[in-house]
C-alpha positions as a Markdown table, in Angstrom:
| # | Residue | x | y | z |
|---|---|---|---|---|
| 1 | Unk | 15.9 | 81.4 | 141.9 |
| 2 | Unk | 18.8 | 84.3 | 141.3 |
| 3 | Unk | 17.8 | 87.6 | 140.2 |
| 4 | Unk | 18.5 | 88.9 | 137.1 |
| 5 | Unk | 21.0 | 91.3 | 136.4 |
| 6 | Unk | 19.7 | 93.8 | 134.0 |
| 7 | Unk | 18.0 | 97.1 | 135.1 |
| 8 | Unk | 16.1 | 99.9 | 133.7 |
| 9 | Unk | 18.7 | 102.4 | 133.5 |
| 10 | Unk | 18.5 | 105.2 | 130.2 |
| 11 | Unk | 21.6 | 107.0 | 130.0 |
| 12 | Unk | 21.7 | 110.4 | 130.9 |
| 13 | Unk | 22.3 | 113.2 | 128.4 |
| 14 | Unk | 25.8 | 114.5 | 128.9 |
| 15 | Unk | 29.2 | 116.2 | 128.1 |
| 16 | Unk | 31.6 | 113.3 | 127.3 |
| 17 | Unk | 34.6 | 115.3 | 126.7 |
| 18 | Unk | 36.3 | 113.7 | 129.7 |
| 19 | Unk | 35.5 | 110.5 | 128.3 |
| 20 | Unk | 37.8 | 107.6 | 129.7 |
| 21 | Unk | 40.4 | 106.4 | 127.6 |
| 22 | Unk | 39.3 | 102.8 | 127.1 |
| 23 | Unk | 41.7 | 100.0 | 125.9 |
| 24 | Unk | 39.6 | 97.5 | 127.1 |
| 25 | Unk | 36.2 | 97.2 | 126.8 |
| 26 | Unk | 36.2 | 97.1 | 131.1 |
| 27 | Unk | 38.6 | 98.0 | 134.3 |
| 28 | Unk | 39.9 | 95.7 | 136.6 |
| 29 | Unk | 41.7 | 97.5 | 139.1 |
| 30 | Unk | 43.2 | 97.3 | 142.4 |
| 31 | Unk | 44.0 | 99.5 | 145.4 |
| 32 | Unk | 48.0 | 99.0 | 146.4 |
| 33 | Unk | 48.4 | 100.4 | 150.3 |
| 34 | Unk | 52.3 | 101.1 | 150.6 |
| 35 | Unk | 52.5 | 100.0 | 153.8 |
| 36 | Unk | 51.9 | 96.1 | 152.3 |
| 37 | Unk | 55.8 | 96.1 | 151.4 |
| 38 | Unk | 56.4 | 95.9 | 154.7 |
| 39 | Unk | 54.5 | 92.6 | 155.1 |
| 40 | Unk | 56.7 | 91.1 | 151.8 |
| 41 | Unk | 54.2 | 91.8 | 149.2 |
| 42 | Unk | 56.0 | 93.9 | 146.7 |
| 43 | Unk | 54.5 | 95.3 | 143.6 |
| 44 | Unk | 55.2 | 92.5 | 141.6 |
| 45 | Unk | 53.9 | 90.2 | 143.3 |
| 46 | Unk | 50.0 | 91.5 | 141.7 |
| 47 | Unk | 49.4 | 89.6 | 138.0 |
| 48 | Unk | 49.3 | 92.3 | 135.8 |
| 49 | Unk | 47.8 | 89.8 | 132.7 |
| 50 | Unk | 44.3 | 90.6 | 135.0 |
| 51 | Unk | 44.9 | 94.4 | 136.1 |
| 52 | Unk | 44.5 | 97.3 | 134.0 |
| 53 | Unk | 45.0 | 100.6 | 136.7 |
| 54 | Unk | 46.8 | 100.5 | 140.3 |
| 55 | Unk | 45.7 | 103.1 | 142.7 |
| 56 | Unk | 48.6 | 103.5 | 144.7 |
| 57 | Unk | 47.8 | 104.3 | 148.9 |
| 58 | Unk | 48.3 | 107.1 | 149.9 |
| 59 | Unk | 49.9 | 110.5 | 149.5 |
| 60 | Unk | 49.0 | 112.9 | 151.7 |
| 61 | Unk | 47.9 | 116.9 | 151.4 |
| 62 | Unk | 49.4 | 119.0 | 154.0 |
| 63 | Unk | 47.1 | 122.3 | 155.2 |
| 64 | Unk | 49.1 | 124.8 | 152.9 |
| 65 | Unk | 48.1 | 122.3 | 149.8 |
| 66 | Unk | 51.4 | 120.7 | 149.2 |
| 67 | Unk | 50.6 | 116.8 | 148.2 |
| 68 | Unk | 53.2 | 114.7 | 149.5 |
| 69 | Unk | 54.6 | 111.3 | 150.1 |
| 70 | Unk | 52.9 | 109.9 | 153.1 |
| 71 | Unk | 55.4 | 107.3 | 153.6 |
| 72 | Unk | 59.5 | 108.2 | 151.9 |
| 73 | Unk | 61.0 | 105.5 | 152.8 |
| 74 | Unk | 58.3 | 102.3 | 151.3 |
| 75 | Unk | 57.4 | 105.1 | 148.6 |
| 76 | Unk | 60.7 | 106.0 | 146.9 |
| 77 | Unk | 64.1 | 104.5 | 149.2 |
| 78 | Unk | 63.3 | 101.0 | 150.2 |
| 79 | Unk | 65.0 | 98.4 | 148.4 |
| 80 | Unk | 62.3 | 96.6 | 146.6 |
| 81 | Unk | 62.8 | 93.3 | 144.6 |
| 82 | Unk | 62.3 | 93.1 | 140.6 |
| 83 | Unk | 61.6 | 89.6 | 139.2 |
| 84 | Unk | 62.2 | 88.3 | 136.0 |
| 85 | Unk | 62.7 | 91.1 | 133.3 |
| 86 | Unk | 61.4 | 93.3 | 136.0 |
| 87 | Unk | 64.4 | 94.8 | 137.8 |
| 88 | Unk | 65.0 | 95.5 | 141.3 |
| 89 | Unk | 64.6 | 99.6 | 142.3 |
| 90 | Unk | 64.1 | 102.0 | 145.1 |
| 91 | Unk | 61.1 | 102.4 | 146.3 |
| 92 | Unk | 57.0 | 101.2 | 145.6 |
| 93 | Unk | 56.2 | 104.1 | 142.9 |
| 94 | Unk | 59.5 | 103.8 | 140.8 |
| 95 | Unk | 59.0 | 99.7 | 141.0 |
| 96 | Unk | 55.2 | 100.4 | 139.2 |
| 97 | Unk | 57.1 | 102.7 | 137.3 |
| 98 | Unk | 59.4 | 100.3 | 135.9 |
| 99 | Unk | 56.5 | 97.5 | 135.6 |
| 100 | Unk | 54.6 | 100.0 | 133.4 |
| 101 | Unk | 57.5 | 99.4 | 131.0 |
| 102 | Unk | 56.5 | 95.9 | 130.8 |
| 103 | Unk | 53.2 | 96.3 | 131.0 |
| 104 | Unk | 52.2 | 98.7 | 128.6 |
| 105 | Unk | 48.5 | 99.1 | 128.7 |
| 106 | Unk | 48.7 | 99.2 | 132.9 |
| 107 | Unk | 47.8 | 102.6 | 134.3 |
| 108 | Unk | 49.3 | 103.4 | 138.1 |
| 109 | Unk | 47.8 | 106.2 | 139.7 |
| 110 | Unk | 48.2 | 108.2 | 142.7 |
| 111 | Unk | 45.5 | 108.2 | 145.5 |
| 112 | Unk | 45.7 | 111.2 | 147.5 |
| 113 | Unk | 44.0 | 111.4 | 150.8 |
| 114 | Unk | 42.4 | 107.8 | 152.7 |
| 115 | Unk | 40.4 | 107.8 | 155.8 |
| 116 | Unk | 41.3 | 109.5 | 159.2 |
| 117 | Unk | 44.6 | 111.6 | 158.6 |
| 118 | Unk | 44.6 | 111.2 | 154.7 |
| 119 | Unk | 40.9 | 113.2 | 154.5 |
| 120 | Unk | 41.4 | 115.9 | 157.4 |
| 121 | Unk | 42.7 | 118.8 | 155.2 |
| 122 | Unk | 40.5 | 118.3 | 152.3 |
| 123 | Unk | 37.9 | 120.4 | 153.6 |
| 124 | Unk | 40.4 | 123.5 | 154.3 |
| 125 | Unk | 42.3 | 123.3 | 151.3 |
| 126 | Unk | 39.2 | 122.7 | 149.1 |
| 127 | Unk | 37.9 | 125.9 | 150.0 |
| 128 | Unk | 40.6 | 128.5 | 148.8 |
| 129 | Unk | 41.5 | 129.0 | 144.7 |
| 130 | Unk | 45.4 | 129.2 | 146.1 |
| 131 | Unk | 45.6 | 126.1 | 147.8 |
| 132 | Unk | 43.4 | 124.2 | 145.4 |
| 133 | Unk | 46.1 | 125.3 | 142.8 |
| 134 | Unk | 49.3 | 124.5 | 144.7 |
| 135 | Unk | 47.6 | 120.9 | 145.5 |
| 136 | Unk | 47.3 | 120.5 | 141.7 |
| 137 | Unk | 50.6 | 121.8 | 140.9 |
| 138 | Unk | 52.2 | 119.4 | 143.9 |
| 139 | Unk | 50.5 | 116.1 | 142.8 |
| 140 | Unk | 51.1 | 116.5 | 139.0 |
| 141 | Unk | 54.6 | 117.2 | 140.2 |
| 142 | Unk | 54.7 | 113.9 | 141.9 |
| 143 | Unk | 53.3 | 112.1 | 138.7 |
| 144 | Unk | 55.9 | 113.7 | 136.3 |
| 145 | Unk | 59.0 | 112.7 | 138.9 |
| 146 | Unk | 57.1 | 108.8 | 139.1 |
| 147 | Unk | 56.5 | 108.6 | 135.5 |
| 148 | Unk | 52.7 | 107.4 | 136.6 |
| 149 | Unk | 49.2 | 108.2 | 134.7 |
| 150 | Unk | 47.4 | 110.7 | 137.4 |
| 151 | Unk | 45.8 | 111.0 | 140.4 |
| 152 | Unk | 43.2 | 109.2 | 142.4 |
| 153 | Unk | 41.3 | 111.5 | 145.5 |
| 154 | Unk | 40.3 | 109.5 | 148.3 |
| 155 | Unk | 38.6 | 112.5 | 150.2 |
| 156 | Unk | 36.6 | 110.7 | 153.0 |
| 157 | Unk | 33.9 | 112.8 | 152.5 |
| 158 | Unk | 32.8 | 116.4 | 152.0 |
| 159 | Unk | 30.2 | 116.7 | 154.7 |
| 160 | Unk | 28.0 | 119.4 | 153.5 |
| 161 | Unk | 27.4 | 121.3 | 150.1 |
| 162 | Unk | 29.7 | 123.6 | 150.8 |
| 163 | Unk | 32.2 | 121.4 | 150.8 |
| 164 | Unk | 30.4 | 119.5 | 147.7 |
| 165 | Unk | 31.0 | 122.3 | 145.6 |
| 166 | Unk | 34.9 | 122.7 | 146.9 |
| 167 | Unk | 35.2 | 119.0 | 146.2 |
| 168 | Unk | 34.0 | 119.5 | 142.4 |
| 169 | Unk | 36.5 | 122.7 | 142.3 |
| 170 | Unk | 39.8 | 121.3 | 143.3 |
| 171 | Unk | 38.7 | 117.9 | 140.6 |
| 172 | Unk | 38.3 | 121.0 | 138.3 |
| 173 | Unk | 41.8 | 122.3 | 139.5 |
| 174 | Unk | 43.7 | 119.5 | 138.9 |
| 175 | Unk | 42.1 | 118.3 | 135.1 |
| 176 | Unk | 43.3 | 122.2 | 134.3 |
| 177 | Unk | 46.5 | 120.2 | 135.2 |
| 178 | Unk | 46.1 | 116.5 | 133.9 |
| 179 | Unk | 44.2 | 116.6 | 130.9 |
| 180 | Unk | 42.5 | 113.9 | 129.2 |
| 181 | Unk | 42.8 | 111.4 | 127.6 |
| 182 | Unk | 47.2 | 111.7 | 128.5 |
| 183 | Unk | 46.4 | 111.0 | 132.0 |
| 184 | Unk | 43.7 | 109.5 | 134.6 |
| 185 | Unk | 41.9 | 111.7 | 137.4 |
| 186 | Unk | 39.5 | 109.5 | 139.6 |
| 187 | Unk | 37.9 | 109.1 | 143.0 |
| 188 | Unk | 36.7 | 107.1 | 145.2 |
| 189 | Unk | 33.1 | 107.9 | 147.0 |
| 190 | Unk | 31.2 | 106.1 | 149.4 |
| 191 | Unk | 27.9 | 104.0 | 148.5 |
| 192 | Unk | 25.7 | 105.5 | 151.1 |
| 193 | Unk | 23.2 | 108.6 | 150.0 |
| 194 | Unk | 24.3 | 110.7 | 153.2 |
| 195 | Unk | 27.3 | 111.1 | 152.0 |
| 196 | Unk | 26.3 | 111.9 | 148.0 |
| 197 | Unk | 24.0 | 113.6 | 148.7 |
| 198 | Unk | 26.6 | 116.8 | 149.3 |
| 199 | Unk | 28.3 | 116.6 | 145.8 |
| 200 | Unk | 26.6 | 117.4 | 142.5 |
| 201 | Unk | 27.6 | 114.0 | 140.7 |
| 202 | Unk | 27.1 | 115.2 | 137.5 |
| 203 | Unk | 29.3 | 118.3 | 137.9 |
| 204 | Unk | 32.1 | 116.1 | 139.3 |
| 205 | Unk | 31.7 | 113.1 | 136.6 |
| 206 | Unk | 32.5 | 116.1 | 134.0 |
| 207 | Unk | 35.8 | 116.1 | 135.1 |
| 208 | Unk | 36.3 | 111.9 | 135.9 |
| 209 | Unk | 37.3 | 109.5 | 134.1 |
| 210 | Unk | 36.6 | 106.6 | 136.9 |
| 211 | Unk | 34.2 | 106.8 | 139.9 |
| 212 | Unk | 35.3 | 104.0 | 142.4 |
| 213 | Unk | 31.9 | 103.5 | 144.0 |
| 214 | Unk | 33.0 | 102.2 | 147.3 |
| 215 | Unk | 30.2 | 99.5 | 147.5 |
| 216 | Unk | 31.0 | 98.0 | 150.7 |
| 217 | Unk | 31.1 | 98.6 | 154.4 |
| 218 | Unk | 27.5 | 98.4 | 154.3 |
| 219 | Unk | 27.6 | 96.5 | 157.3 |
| 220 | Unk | 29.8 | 96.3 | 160.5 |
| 221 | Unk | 30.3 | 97.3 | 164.3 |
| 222 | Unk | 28.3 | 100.2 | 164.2 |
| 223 | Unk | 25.0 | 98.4 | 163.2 |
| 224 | Unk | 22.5 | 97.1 | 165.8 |
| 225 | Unk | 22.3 | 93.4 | 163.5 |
| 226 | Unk | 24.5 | 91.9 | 161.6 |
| 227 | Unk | 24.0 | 92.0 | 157.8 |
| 228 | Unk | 25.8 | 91.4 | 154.3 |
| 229 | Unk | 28.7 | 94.1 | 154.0 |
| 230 | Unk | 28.8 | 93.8 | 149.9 |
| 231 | Unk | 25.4 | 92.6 | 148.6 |
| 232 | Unk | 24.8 | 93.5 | 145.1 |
| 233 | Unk | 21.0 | 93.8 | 145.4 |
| 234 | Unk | 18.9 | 94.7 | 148.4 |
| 235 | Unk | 16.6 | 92.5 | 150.2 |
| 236 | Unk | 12.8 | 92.4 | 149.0 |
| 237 | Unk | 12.4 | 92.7 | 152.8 |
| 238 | Unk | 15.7 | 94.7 | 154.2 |
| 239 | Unk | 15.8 | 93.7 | 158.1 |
| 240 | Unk | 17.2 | 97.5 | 159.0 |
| 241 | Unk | 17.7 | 101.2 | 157.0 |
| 242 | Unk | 21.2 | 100.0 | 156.6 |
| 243 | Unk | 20.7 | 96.6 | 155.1 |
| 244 | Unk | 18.4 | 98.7 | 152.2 |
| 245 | Unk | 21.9 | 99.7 | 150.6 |
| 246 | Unk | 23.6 | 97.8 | 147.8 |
| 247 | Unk | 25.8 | 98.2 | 145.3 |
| 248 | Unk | 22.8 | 98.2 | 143.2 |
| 249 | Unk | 21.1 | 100.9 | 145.2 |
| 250 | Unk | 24.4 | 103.2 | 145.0 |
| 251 | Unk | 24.5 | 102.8 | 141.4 |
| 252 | Unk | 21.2 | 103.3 | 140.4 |
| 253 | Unk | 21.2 | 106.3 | 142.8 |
| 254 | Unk | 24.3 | 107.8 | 140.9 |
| 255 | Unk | 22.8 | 107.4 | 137.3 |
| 256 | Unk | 19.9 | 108.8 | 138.5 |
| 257 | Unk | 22.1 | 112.0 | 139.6 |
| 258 | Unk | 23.3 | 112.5 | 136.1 |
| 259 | Unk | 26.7 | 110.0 | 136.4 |
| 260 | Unk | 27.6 | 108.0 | 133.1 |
| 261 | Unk | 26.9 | 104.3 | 133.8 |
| 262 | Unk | 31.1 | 104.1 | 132.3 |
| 263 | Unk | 32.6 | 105.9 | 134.5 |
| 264 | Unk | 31.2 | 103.7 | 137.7 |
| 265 | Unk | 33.8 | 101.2 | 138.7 |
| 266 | Unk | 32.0 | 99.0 | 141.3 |
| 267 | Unk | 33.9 | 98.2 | 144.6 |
| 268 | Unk | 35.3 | 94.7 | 145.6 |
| 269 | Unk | 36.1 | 94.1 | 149.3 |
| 270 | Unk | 39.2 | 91.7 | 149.8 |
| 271 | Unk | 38.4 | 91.3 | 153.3 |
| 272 | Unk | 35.6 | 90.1 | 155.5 |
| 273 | Unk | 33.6 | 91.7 | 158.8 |
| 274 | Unk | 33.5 | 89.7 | 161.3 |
| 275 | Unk | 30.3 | 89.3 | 164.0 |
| 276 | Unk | 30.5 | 86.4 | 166.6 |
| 277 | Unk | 28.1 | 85.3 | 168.8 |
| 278 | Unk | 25.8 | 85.8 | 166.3 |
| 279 | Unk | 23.0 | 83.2 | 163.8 |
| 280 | Unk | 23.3 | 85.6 | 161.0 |
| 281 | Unk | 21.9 | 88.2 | 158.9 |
| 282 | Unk | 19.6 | 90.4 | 161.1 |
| 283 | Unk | 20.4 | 89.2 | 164.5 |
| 284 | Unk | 22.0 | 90.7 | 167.4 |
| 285 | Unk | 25.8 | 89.6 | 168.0 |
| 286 | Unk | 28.0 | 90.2 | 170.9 |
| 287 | Unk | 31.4 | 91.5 | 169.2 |
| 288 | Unk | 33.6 | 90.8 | 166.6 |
| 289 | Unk | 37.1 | 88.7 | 165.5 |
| 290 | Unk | 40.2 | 89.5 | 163.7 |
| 291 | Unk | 41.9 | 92.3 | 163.3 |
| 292 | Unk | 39.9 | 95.6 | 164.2 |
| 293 | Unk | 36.9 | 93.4 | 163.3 |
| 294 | Unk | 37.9 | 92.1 | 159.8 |
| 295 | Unk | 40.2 | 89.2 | 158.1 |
| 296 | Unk | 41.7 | 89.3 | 154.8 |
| 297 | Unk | 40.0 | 87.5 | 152.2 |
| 298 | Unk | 43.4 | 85.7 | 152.0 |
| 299 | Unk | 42.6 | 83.9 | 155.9 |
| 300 | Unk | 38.7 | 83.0 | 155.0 |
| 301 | Unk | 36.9 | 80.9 | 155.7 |
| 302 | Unk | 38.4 | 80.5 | 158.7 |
| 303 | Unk | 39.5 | 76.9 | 160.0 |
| 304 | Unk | 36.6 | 74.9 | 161.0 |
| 305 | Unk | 34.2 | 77.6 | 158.6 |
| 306 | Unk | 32.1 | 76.8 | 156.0 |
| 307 | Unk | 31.1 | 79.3 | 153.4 |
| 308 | Unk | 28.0 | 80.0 | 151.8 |
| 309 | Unk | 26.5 | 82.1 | 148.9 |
| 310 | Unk | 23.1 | 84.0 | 148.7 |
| 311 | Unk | 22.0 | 83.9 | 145.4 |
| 312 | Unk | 19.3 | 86.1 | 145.8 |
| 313 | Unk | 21.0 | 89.4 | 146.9 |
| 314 | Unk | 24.8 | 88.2 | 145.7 |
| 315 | Unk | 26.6 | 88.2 | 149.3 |
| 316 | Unk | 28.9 | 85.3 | 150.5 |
| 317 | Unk | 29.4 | 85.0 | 154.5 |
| 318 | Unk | 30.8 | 81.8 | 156.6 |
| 319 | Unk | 30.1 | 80.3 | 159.6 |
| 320 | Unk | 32.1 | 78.9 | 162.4 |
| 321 | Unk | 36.0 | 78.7 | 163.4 |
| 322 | Unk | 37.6 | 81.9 | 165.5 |
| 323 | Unk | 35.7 | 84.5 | 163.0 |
| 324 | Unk | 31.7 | 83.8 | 164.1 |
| 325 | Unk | 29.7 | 84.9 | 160.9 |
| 326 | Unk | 31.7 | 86.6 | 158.6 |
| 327 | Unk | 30.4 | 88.3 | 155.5 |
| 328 | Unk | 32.7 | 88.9 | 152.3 |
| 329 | Unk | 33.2 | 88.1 | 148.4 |
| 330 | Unk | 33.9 | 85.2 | 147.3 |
| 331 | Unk | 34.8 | 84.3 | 143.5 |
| 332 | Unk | 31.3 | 83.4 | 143.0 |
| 333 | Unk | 29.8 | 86.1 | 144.2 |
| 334 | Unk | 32.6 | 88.6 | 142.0 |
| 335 | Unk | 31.5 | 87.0 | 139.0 |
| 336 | Unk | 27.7 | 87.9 | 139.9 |
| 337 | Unk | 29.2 | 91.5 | 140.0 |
| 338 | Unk | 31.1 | 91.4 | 137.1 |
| 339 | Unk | 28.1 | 90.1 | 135.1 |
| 340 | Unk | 26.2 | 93.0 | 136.7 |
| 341 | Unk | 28.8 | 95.5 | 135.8 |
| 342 | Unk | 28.7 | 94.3 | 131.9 |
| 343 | Unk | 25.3 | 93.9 | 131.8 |
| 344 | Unk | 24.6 | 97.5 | 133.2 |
| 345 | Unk | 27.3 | 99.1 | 131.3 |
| 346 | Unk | 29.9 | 100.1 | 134.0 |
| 347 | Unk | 33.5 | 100.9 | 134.2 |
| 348 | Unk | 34.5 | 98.0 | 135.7 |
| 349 | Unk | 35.4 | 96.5 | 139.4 |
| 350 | Unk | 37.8 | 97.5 | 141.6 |
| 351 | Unk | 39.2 | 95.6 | 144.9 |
| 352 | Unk | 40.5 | 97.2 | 148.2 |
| 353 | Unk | 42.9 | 95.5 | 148.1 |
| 354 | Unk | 44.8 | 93.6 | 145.7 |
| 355 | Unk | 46.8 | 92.9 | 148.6 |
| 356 | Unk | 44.4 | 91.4 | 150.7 |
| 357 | Unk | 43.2 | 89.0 | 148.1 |
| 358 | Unk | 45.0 | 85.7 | 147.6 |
| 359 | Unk | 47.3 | 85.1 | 145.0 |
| 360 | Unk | 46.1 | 85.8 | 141.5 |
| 361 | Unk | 49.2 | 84.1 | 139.8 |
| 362 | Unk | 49.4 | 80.9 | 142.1 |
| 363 | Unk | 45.4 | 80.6 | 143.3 |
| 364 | Unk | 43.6 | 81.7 | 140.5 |
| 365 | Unk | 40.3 | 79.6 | 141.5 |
| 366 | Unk | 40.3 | 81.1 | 144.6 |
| 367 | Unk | 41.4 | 84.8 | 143.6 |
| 368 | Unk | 39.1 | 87.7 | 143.7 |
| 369 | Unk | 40.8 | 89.7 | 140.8 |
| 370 | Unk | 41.1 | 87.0 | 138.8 |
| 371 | Unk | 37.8 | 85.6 | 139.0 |
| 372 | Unk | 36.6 | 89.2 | 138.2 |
| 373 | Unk | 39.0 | 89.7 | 135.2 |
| 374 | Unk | 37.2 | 85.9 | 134.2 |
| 375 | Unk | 33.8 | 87.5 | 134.2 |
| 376 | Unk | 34.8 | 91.0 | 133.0 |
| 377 | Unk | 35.6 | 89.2 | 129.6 |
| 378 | Unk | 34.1 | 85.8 | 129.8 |
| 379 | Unk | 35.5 | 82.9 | 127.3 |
């Protein structure tokens, strides 16, 4: 029997003056890493008919503030192919540019920031009123010269309240800047509660117009069993502390803190983590497959895999082949999310990445962003 998708959530009292400009009644968004012209996947080869913002990966923040171009050459100089009415240009951000010209209800914006590197000077720069400003001034600098719709902050995470209240400062910095509803100001946070638990939600949603709840990674290497990485409810009996989260959890966790339910865009992984040697969800396994212990969506299920659906908590996984037990999204298990996200009231879904999905123009049965945009605004 699959559990129903409606919860008890009352909307909080608050300040809508940052209130998202809405064309549609929901998002459908995806992540575009720079690097992924390298492997022949320029920016037209997304379907824009399904996508309504690109968050484009990464610019970087040096220590003095200054946002800049993490990659010049894929960003701005590298020949990249047009198609159609969509000409050929220099560089990722002035292709988007050029398909926003086209596309005229598509929003591109800048994510600043990304794990390891990206996040590092967050903390210091956060900190100061000068450098807060000058990382403002720098990345609406870069959105004027790219003729894009704002900026994204991928800030991988504030680690204390300190560095919660710095966080809410520099968003505070850089609406001063980009004001609504001319152009977008979002971030992405993680699903777990340690990591929340340092920002004042409600503050920070003031200034938002998109929260991309990162509900994934729940599982993966660093747990002691194997469990779903993406499950949109939690078990009735969670095997482990970590298998307890959900996108469910994260959500309800954030309205709780004050967070408009349309402002959450809930997180889509376009990959899978891989566990071999292992029977399945909340069992030991011996190590993992694939690159750095995942696959793209695009290569599952693996040859010789078959792939299953849990109806009960909305997770997908296969079994067999080179991968062991692999646990993903699947098109069935998006449209369980996306009937969640209308049902609830969100902002939408989002997928990291639309890269690593298959083709949403030539597999749209099997496509991740499609099958969301299906159940975003069913027929």
């Amino acid at each position: 029997m699959t559990r129903p998708y409606s919860s008890s959530f009352t909307p909080p009292e608050y300040d809508n003056s940052y209130s998202p400009p809405r064309q549609n009644m929901y998002w459908n968004a995806v992540y575009y890493p720079n690097w992924r012209i390298y492997r022949d996947q320029p920016p037209v080869s997304l379907n824009f008919d399904v996508i309504s913002h690109v968050f484009y990966a990464f610019a970087w923040v040096k220590p003095d503030g200054t946002v800049y171009l993490s990659d010049e050459w894929a960003d701005a100089q590298i020949e990249v192919p047009g198609v159609l009415d969509v000409p050929a240009t220099k560089g990722c951000l002035n292709s988007f540019s050029l398909l926003k010209k086209k596309y005229t209800k598509l929003r591109v914006v800048l994510s600043v920031g990304g794990g390891g590197k990206g996040s590092e000077p967050f903390a210091e720069v956060a900190r100061h009123p000068t450098t807060r400003e000058r990382f403002a001034q720098t990345a609406f600098e870069l959105v004027q010269q790219f003729g894009i719709d704002g900026i994204d902050i991928d800030w991988e995470h504030p680690s204390n309240s300190k560095q919660g209240e710095d966080y809410v400062a520099l968003l505070a910095a850089l609406r001063a800047h980009l004001p609504a509803p001319q152009y977008t100001l979002s971030s992405a946070l993680p699903a777990g509660q340690w990591a929340l638990q340092h920002i004042n939600l409600a503050h920070a949603s003031h200034y938002l117009d998109m929260i991309n709840l990162m509900s994934y990674d729940f599982s993966g290497p660093w747990v002691p069993k194997t469990g779903h990485q993406a499950q949109l409810f939690t078990p009735q009996i969670p095997h482990s502390a970590e298998a307890a989260t959900s996108c469910h959890s994260a959500v309800a966790y954030m309205v709780r803190q004050g967070v408009p339910q349309n402002k959450i865009v809930m997180g889509v992984p376009a990959y899978g983590r891989s566990f071999t040697g292992s029977k399945g969800v909340g069992h030991s396994y011996s190590g993992q497959a694939g690159e750095e212990g995942t696959f793209e969506y695009r290569d599952l299920p693996r040859p010789g895999a078959k792939e299953y659906v849990d109806e009960q908590v909305g997770a997908a996984y296969s079994i067999g082949g080179d991968g062991g037990w692999v646990t993903y999204d699947t098109p069935h298990t998006v449209l369980m999310k996306a009937k969640y996200v209308r049902q609830n009231g969100l902002g939408g879904l989002f997928y990291w990445t639309g890269t690593g999905d298959v083709s949403a123009i030539t597999q749209k049965d099997r496509s991740l962003v499609y099958n969301g945009f299906l159940g975003l605004f069913p027929q």
